[in-house]
Each structure stands twice: as C-alpha cells, then as structure tokens.
C-alpha positions, 0 to 999 in steps of 0.5 A: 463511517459517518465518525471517521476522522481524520486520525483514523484515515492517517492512521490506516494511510501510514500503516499501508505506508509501513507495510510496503516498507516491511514487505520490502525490507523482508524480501531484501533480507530473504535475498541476504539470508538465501544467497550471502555467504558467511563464513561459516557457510559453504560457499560452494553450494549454487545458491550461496552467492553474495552477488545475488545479495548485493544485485538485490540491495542495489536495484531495490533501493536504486529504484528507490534513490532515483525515484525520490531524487527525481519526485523531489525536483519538484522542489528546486530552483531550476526549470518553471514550477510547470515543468518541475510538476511534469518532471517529478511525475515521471519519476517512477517509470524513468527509475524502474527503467533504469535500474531495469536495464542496471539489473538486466544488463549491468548485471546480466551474469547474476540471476536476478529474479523477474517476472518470468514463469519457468513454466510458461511456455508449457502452461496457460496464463490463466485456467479457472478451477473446475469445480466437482460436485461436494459431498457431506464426507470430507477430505481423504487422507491422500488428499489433505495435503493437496490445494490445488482446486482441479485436483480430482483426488484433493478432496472427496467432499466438505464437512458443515464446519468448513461452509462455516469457517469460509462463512467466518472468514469470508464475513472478516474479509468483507468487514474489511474491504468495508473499512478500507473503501470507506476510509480511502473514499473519505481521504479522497473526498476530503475538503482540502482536494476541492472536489466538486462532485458528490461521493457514491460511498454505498454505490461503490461498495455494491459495484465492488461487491458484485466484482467480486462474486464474479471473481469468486467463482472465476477464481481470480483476486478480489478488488478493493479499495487502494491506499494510498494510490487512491489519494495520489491519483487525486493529487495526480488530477489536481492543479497544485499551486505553491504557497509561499507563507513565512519562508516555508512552501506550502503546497494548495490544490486549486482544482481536480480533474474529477474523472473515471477515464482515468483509472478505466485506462489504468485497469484496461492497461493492467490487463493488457500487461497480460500481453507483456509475458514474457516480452518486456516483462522478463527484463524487468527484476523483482527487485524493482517492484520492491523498490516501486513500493517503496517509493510510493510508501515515502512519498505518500509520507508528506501528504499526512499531517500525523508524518508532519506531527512525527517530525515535530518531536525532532525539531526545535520549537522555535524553528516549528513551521507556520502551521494552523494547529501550532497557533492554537495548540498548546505543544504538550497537547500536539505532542500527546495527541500524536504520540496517542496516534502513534500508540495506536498505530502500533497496534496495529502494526504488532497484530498484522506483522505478529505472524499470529494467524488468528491476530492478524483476523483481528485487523479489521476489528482493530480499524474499527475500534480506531472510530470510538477510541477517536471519539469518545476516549481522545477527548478525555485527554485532550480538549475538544477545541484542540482536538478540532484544530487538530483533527478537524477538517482537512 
C-alpha cells in the first residue's frame, strides 16, 4: 500500500460515510413503507400505524439534531475552548440518552423496536454451531432450504464446488479486510496527527488474522479495521489547538496520546454490554442506533479535504478560505480533480448499493484499481506539482 494516496483513503473515508447514510435512511423507509398508512391501504390491519413512522423519523433524526447541535459547541463563544472540546465530546452519549428515555417514555404506547430478543429468556446469548463430519454427497432435498449450522438434516454433506466457492469468497473477503486495514491504518498514521510511534502495518494484519480464524470456528463475526472510528479515536487522543488565519478557524493537532488502553477498554466494554440484555439495553430504541451512524457519517465530513473540495463547487471564489492548495492551484485544476474523485466515488457507490450480489464481489477490486487510476492515469489530466499541492501529504 506503498502508493495509497490520500485520494484513495478519502475516497474509501466518505464512502464508509455514505453507507451509514444509506443504511439509515433504508431502515427509516422501511419503517415508512411497513407501518404508514395511506389511503389506499387498510388501516385496520395491526401493522399499519402511522405513529410507529413518525416515532422512528423523530428519534433517528432527533439523535441526529442533538448530536450535532452539541459537537458544533465546540465552535461558540461561550465557555473556554477547554471546555467547549469536553462538552463537544459527549455529544452522542447525552443525545442516545435523550432520544432514548423520548422513545421509551414519551413515547411508551408505540412499540418501537430495541434491542430486546423476544426469545431471550428461552434461549442463550450465544451457542457455537456443532459441526458433524461432511461427506462428498451433498445436500438433501429437505434440507437445502435450512441455514441453520446445528441443523442435523441441514445438509448430508458437501460437494468439491462449494470448498471451492468458500476458497473464492473467502479470498475476496480477505483481499478486502487488506485494503480496508491499510487504508485506515495509513489515514491514522498521516503526517498531520503527529504521531510519534512507528506503524505495524503487517503486525496488525497477522494479529487480525489470527482472530479471526479463531472466530471462524467459534462462528462469531470477523474483526477488521474501522472507518471512520479509526481516525476520530485518534482525533479523540489528540491535544486540538485553533488556529485563527484570515478570519477563518483552522483546527491543528499539537500532540496524541499514542496508546492501546484505549480501544483495549473499549473491546473489554463491548463485551461486558453482553451483560446489558435485556437491562438497560431494552430501553434503548433501534431507531437510535440509526441516529448514532448518522452522527458519526456527518461529523467525520469535516476532517476530508474531498468534503471541503465539494463545498467549493458551491461557494463564491472570492469568499474561498485560505487554504494551501487554493494559493497554488489554478480552481479549474481543483475543480476537476475533485469532481475525478467524485467520479470514482460513484463508482463505487453504484457497485455496493446496485443490490447486484456478484457486483457487490467487485468491491475490493474496485479499492484496488482507486491505487493505479491515482497514479498513473490523474496525472495525465492534472500536473504533477498540482496534484502534489493537492494530494500531497497530509
């Protein structure tokens, strides 16, 4: 990942930006699309309640409001800057807690839906599968149509093309959790956060490999990298001092506090919410969760310089802020550099919302083909020392 750009990591940043955008807005829709009423639809049945819509419009985009309106203190007047930062960095846990306890007791006569399994109290949190020896037959007619692993009857046995469409998949999915560590390790470790310690790229990779063979068999989720929770837990460690250039605030990162406590008590403490079910858990409405990614998609927004590029295209030139590239570029060559990017993120938008199964394979080909557009066919259109001022380093 030696040629990754910064192109390529914004491209892949706002991407995973969008996708929690588009998973949001699907499942309020859904929520539209089950429960409203129309006209032409009969109202008596128990599903149809245009309350459950509106409940689920109100506490998504409530926890969004909330969150943002709180994380953008940090830009007041009021308070010190010190204090301003530590109020800014609360702002999702105080907006989940008050458009939970809005959902669960303001609105205590709509079913909303939580956390809470129905079946909870007659089943486990969790059961590995128990695996039965496989045979070179394949599976039974009654038994195609099951998925369930612990099903005796699921399966008689395996054939030699399915070992070798898991060999295919697998080797997709592992190509990648490639491209998406590296690409959140190289944002993590960019020149701007100042970071002291040197990288374990391949370190990190073995170690995230090995989980997840051990996961594998245990049949529980795979871990990889995160974007773009990676960068704000950096931003999270780092002293932030504000720059005042020309009228416009510029934020600059003096230090981080490089250590791995950090996310070691945040895994330790996504495992104990185990204990959370159904106590508080219950009490907390999906429709939050929605409004969490959504929160953390906008307010990773500001940190990419392709978000800042964007909102050029809409604003006055002579109102442009000071910023390094708008000295040394030419706005026909910023302009068409973004709109390349943009080109490319639509790309790759339209593969992995296409719904096309085999497309959506394609995706980490398509990260990978973002490395040699950057390098070897941008140039052609755009200079090099222009590209340099603009995807230089961080």
């Amino acid at each position: 990942m030696a040629f990754c750009s910064r192109s390529t990591e914004e491209i892949v940043g706002i991407f995973t930006s969008i996708a929690f955008m588009v998973d949001s807005v699907k499942y309020v829709r859904k929520a539209f699309t089950k429960h409203w009423c129309w006209p032409t639809d009969d109202c008596s049945s128990e599903e149809k309640d245009s309350a459950i819509s509106l409940a689920v419009f109100i506490v998504t985009f409530g926890t969004l409001f909330i969150g943002l309106q709180i994380y953008n203190f940090k830009w007041s007047a009021y308070l010190s800057a010190a204090k301003r930062k530590m109020v800014a960095e609360y702002a999702l846990p105080f907006s989940v807690l008050v458009m939970s306890f809005v959902g669960t007791y303001g609105m205590s006569s709509i079913n909303l839906e939580t956390f809470t399994d129905p079946d909870f109290e007659s089943s486990p949190v969790y059961e590995p599968f128990t695996y039965t020896a496989m045979k070179w037959s394949g599976c039974s007619a009654e038994g195609t149509h099951k998925r369930a692993a612990t099903s005796e009857d699921a399966c008689n046995g395996v054939n030699a093309a399915s070992f070798v469409t898991t060999i295919a998949l697998g080797f997709i999915v592992s190509v990648l959790f490639f491209v998406e560590a590296n690409v959140a390790s190289s944002m993590v470790n960019s020149p701007h956060n100042k970071l002291k310690k040197g990288s374990a790229y391949h370190l990190d990779m073995l170690v995230t490999a090995l989980i997840n063979i051990v996961l594998s068999i245990l049949g529980l989720p795979w871990m990889h990298a995160c974007l773009p929770h990676s960068p704000m837990h950096v931003r999270a460690l780092a002293d932030i001092e504000e720059k005042v250039e020309l009228g416009y605030v510029k934020e600059i990162i003096v230090r981080v506090r490089e250590t791995r406590v950090t996310t070691l008590v945040a895994n330790i403490l996504v495992f104990l919410s185990l204990l959370m079910i159904p106590v508080p858990l219950e009490y907390i409405p999906i429709p939050a969760l929605y409004g969490v990614l959504l929160f953390i998609a906008i307010s990773s927004l500001e940190d990419f310089q392709l978000w800042e590029r964007v909102l050029l295209l809409f604003t006055e030139q002579t109102l442009y802020p000071p910023i390094h590239y708008i000295r040394k570029v030419p706005q026909k060559a910023v302009h068409t550099f973004t709109a390349l990017q943009l080109l490319q993120l639509g790309v790759l938008c339209g593969l992995s919302f296409s719904g096309v199964a085999y497309l959506k394979m394609l995706f980490p080909f398509i990260i990978i083909a973002l490395i040699p557009i950057r390098k070897f066919l941008i140039p052609k259109v755009i200079l090099e020392e222009h590209l340099e001022a603009l995807d230089g380093s961080h």
